[in-house]
VOBA-1610 file (N, C-alpha, C; in pm, whole numbers, padded with zeros to 5 digits, always signed):
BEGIN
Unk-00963+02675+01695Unk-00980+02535+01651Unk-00928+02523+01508Unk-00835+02440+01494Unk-00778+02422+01365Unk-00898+02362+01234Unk-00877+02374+01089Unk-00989+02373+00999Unk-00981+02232+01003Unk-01085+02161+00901Unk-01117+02024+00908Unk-01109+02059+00733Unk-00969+01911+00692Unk-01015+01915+00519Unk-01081+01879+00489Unk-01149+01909+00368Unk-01231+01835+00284Unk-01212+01787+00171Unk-01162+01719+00094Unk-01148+01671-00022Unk-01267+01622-00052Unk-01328+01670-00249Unk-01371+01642-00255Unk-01562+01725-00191Unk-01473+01844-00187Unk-01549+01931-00073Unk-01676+02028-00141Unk-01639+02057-00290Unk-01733+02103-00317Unk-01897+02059-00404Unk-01901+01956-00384Unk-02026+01870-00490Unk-02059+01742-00365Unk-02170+01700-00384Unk-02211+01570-00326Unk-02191+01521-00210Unk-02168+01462-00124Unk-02157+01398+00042Unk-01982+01514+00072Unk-01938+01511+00017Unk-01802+01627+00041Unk-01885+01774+00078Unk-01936+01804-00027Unk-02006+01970-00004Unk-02120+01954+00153Unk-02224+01802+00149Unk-02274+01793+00286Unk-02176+01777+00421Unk-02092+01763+00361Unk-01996+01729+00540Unk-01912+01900+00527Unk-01883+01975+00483Unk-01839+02146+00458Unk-01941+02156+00517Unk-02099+02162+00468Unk-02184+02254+00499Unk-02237+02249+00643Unk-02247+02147+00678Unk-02276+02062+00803Unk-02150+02133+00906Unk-02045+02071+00907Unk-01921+02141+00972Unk-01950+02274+00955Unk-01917+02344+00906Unk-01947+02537+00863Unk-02020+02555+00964Unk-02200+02485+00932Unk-02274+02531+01062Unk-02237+02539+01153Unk-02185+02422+01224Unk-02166+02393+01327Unk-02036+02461+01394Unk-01996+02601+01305Unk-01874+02659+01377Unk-01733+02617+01362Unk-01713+02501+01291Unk-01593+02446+01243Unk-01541+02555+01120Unk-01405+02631+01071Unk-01331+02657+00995Unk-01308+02526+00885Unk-01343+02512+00774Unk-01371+02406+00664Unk-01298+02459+00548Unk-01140+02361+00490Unk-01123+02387+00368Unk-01215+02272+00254Unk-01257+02325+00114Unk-01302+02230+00078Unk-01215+02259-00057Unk-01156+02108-00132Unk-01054+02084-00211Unk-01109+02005-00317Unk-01111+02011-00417Unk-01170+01961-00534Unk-01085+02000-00672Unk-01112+01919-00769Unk-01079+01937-00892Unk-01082+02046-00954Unk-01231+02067-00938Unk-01307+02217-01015Unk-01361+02311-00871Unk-01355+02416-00911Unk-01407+02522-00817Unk-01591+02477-00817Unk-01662+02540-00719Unk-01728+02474-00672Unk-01879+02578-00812Unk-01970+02519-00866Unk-02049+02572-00914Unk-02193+02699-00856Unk-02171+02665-00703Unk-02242+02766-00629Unk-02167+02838-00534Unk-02229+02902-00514Unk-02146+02983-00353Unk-02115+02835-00202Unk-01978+02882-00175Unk-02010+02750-00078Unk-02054+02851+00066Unk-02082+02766+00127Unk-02122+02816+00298Unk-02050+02906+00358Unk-02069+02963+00421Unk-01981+03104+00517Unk-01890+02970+00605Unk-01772+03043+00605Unk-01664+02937+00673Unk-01610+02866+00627Unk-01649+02824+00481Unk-01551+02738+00396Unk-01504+02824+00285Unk-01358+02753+00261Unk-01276+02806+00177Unk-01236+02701+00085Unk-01245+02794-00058Unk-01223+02646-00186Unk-01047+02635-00161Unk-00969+02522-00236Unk-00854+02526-00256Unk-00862+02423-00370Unk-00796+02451-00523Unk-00849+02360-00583Unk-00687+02217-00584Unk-00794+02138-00590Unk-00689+02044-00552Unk-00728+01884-00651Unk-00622+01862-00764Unk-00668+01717-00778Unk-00581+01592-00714Unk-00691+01478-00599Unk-00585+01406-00554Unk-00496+01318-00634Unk-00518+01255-00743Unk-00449+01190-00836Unk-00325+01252-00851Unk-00288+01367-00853Unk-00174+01443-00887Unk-00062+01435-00752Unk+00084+01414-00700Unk+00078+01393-00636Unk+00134+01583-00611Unk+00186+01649-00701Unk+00184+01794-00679Unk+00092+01839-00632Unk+00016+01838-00684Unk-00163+01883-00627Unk-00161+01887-00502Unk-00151+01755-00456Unk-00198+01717-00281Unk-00066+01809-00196Unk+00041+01863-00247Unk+00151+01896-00184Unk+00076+02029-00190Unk+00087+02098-00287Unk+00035+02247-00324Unk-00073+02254-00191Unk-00186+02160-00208Unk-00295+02185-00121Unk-00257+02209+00055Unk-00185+02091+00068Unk-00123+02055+00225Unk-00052+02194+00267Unk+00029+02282+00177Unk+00095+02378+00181Unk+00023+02512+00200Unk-00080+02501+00163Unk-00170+02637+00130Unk-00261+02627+00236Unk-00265+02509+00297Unk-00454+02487+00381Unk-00438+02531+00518Unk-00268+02491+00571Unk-00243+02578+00702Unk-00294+02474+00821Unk-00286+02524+00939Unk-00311+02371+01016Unk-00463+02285+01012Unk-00450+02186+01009Unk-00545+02107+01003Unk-00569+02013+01118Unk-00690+02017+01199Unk-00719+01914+01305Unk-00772+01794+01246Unk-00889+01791+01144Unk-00903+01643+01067Unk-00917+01653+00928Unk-00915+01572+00866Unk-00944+01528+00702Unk-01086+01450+00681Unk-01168+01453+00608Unk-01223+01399+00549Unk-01247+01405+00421Unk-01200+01258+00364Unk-01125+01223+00219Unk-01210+01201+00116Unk-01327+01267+00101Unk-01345+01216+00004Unk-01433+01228-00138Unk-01308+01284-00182Unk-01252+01278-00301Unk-01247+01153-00395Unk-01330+01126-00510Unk-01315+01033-00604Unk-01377+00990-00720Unk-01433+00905-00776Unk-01447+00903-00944Unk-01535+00735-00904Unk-01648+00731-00988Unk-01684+00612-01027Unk-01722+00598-01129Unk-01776+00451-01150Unk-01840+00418-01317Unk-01812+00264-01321Unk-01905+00235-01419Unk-01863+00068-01439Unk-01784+00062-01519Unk-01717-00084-01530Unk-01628-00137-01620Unk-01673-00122-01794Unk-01595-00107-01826Unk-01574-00100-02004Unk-01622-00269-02019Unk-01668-00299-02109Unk-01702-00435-02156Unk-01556-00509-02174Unk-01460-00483-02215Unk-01323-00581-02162Unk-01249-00490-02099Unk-01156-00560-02011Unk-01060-00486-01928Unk-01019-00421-02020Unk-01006-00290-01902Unk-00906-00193-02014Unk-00819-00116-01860Unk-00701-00107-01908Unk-00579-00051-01770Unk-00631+00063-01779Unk-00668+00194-01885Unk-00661+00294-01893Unk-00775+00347-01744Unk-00880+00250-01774Unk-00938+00299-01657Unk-00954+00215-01539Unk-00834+00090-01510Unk-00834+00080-01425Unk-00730+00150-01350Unk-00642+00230-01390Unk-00563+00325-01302Unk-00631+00475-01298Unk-00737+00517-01396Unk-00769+00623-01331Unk-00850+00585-01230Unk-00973+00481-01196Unk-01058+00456-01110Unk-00937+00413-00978Unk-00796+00384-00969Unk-00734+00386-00852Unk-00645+00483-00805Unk-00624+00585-00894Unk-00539+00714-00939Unk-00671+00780-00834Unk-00771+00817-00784Unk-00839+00895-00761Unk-00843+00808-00630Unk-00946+00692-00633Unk-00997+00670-00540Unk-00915+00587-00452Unk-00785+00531-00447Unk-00688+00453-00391Unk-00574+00530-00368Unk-00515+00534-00479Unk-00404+00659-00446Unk-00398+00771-00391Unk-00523+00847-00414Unk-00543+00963-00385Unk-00560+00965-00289Unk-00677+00848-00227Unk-00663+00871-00010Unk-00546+00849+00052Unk-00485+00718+00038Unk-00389+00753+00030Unk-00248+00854+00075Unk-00244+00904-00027Unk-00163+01039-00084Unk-00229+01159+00089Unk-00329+01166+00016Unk-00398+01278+00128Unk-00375+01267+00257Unk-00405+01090+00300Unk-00414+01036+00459Unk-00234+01066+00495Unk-00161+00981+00412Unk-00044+01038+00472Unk+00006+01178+00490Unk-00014+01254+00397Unk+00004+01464+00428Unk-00101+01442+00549Unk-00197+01410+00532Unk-00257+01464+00693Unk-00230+01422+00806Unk-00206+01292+00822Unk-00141+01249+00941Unk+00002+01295+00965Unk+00057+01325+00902Unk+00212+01419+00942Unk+00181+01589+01009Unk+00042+01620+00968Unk+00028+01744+01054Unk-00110+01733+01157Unk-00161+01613+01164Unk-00271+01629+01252Unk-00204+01629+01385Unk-00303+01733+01465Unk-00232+01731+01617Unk-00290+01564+01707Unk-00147+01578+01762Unk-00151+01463+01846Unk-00241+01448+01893Unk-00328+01335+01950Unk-00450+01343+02058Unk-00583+01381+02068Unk-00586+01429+01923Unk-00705+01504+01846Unk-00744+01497+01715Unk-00609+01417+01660Unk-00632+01415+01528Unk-00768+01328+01427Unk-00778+01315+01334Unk-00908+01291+01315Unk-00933+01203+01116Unk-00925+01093+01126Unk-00938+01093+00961Unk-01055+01045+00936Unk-01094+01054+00805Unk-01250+00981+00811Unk-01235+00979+00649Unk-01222+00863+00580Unk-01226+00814+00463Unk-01358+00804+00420Unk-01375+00838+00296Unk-01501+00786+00241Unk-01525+00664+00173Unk-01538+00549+00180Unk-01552+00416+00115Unk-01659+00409+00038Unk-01728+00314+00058Unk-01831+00253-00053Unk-01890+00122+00016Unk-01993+00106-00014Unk-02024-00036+00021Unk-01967-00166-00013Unk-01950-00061-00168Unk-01845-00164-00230Unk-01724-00206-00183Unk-01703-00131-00070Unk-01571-00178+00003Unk-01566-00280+00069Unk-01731-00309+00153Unk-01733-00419+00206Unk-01847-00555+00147Unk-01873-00549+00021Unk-01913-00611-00081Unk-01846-00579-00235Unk-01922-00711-00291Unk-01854-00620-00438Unk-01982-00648-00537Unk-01973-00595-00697Unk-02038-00666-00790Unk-01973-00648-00916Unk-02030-00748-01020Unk-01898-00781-01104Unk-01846-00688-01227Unk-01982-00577-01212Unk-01944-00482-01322Unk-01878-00336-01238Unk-01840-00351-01189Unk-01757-00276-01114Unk-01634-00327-01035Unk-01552-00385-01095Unk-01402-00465-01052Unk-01339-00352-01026Unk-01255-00235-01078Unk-01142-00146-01022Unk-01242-00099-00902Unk-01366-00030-00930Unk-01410+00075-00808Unk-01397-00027-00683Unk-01456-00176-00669Unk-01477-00237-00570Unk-01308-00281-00544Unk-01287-00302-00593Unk-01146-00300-00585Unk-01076-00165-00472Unk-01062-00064-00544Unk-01037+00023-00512Unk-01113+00102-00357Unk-01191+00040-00300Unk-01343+00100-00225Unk-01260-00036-00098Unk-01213-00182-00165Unk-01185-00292-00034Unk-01025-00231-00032Unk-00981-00146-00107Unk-00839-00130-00081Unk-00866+00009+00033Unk-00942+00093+00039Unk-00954+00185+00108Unk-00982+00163+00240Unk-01060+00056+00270Unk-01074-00032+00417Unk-00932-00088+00443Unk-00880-00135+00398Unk-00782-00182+00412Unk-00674-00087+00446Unk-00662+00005+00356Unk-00579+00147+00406Unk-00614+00216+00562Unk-00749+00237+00553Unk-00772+00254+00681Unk-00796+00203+00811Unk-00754+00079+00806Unk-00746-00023+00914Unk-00567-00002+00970Unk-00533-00006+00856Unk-00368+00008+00892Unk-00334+00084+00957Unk-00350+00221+00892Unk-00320+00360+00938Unk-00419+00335+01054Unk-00532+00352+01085Unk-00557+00320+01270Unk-00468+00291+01322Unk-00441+00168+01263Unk-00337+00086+01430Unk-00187+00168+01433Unk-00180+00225+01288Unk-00021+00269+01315Unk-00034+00376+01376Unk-00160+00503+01344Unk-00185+00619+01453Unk-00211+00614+01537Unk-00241+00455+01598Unk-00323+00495+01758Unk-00243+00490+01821Unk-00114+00481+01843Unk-00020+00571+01965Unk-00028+00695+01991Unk-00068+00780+01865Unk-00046+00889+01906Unk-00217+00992+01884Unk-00288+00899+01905Unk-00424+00920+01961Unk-00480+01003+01816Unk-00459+00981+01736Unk-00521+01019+01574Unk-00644+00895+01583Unk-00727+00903+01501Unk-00855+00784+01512Unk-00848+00813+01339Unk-00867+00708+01296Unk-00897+00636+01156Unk-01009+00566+01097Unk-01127+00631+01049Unk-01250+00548+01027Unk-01270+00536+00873Unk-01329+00467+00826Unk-01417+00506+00698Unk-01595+00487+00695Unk-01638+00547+00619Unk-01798+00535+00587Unk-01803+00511+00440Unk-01891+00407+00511Unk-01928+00309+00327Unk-02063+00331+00312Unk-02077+00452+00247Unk-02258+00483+00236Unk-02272+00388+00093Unk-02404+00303+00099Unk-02485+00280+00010Unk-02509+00376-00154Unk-02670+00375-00159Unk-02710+00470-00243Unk-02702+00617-00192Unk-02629+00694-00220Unk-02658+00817-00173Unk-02706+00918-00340Unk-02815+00982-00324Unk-02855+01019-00455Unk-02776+01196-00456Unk-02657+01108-00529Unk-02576+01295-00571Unk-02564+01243-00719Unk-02512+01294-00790Unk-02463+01333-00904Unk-02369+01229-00951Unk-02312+01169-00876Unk-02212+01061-00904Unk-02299+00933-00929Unk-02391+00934-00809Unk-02545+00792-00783Unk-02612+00783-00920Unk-02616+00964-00975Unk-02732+00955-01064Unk-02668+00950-01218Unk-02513+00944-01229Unk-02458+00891-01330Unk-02443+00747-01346Unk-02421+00635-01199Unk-02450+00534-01242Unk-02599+00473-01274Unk-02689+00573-01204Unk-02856+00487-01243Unk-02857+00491-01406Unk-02809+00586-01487Unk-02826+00578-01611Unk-02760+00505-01635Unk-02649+00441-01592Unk-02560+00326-01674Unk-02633+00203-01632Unk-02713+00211-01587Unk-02764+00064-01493Unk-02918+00089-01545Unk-02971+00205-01606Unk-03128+00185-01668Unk-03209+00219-01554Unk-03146+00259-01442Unk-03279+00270-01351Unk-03266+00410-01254Unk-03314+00436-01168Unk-03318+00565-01107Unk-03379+00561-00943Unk-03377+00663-00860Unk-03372+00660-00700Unk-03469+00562-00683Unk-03551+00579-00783Unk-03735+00479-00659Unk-03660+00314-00680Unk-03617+00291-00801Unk-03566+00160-00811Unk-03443+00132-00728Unk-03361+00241-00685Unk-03252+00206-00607Unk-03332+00218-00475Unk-03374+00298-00437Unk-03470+00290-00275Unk-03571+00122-00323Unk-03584+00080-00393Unk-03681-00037-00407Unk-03601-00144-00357Unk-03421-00142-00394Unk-03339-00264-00391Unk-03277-00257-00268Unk-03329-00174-00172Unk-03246-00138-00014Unk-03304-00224+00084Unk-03271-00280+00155Unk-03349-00322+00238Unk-03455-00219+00332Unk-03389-00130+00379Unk-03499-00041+00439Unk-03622+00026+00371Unk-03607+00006+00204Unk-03658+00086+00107Unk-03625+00260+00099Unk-03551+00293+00141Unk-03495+00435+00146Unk-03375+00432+00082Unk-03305+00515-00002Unk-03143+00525+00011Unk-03136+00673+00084Unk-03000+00668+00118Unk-02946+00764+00207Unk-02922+00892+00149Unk-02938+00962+00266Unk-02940+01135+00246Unk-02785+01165+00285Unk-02715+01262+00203Unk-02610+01293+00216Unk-02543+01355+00298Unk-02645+01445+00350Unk-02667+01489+00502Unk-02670+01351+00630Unk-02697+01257+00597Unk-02684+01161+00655Unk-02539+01093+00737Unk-02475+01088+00596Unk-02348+01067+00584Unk-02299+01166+00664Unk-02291+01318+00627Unk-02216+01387+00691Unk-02195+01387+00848Unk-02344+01399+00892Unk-02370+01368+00995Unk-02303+01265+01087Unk-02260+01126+01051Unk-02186+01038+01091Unk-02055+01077+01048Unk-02020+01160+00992Unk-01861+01222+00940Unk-01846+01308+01075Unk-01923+01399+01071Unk-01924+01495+01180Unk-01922+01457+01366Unk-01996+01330+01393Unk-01980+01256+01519Unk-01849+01202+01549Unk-01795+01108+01422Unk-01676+01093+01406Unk-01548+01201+01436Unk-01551+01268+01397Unk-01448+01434+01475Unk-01515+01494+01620Unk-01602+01470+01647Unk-01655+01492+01804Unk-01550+01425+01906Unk-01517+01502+02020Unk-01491+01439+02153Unk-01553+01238+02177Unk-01669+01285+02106Unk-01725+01156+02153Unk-01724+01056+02095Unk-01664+01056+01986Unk-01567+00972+01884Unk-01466+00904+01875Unk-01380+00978+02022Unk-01234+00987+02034Unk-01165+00838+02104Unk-01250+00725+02097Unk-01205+00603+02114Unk-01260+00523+02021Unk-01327+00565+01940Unk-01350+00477+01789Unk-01283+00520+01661Unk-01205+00382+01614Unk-01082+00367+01534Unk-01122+00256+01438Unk-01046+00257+01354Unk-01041+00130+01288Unk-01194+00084+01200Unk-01320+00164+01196Unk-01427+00074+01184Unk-01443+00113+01032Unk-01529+00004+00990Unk-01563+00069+00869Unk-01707+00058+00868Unk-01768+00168+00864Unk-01927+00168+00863Unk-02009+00228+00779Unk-02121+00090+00770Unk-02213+00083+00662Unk-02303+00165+00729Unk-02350+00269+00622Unk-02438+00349+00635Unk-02566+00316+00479Unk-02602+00252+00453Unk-02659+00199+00332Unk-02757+00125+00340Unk-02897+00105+00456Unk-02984+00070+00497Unk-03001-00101+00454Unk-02905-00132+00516Unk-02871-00300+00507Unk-02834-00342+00377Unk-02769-00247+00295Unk-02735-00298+00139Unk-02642-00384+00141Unk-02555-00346+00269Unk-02425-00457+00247Unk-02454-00488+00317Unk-02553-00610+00372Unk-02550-00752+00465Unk-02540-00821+00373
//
């Protein structure tokens, strides 16, 4: 069985969809900026990779060997600077726009026909927005949009194209914006509708169904996993 990428593979909902896959007997590269700060899981292999770069993503595609699916995701958040500033609205699309992107096309040129498999990581913000976050939401409705396309243009040749727009998920990225925002998990589980935010294992989990046999006629969707945050 060919490996499943990971971008984005060693920290946060990336390292839960490796570890998850690994178990489950899947061969897992996981690709990131920085090498990973713990031991990763038996079955995964680091490759360090930044997607912004477009060398990077070549180096990686070259080294990782065949690949049956991708899951992208790889990326950067934060709120807006108090006035626009370009500097970070091209790194917040340099990572999280470009970079899928970049990745989705190298992978769809080697995913096998009929099996192939992508699974973007979005944001809720992809299918909402709010106003102190313009590039990310930006960047999060451009990624739906990327992956709606690429569906319809792969589904001749039986590749499937999804994204997952998790909510609050409390990693390291969640818990850099609660400090920019003054507040922390109980207040973000307070503003959910279900009163929970999501487990990252969660996510993976719906990453992982998604590359199943039983997946293999769902395309195109983009799904909220974020306990009714984006209704």
């Amino acid at each position: 069985m060919s490996a499943v990428l990971v971008t984005g593979g060693t920290r946060g909902i990336g390292l839960a969809c490796a570890r998850l896959l690994a178990g489950q007997g899947r061969a897992v590269i996981a690709a990131a900026r920085r090498a990973p700060e713990e031991a990763l899981p038996d079955g995964v292999r680091f490759i360090p990779c930044d997607v912004a770069d477009p060398a990077s993503v070549r180096a990686l595609f070259h080294t990782a060997g065949p690949i049956g699916a991708a899951i992208l995701a790889a990326g950067v958040a934060g709120g807006d600077p108090p006035q626009p500033d370009e500097d970070h609205w091209r790194r917040i699309m340099a990572s999280n726009l470009d970079g899928a992107w970049r990745c989705a096309e190298a992978a769809a040129a080697v995913l096998p026909e009929g099996e192939g498999r992508i699974v973007f990581l979005a944001s809720v913000l992809g299918l909402r927005a709010v106003p102190d976050q313009v590039a990310y939401s930006a960047a999060k409705h451009g990624v739906v949009g990327l992956m709606k396309a690429l569906a319809l243009r792969l589904a001749p040749r039986g590749i499937t194209v999804n994204a997952l727009c998790p909510g609050w998920v409390e990693t390291d990225m969640a818990r850099a914006r609660w400090r920019e925002l003054g507040m922390d998990a109980v207040a973000a589980a307070a503003g959910t509708p279900t009163r929970r935010i999501t487990a990252a294992e969660e996510v993976a989990a719906m990453a992982a169904y998604l590359l199943s046999p039983a997946a293999r006629n769902v395309t195109g969707q983009a799904i909220g996993i974020d306990g009714g945050g984006g209704l």
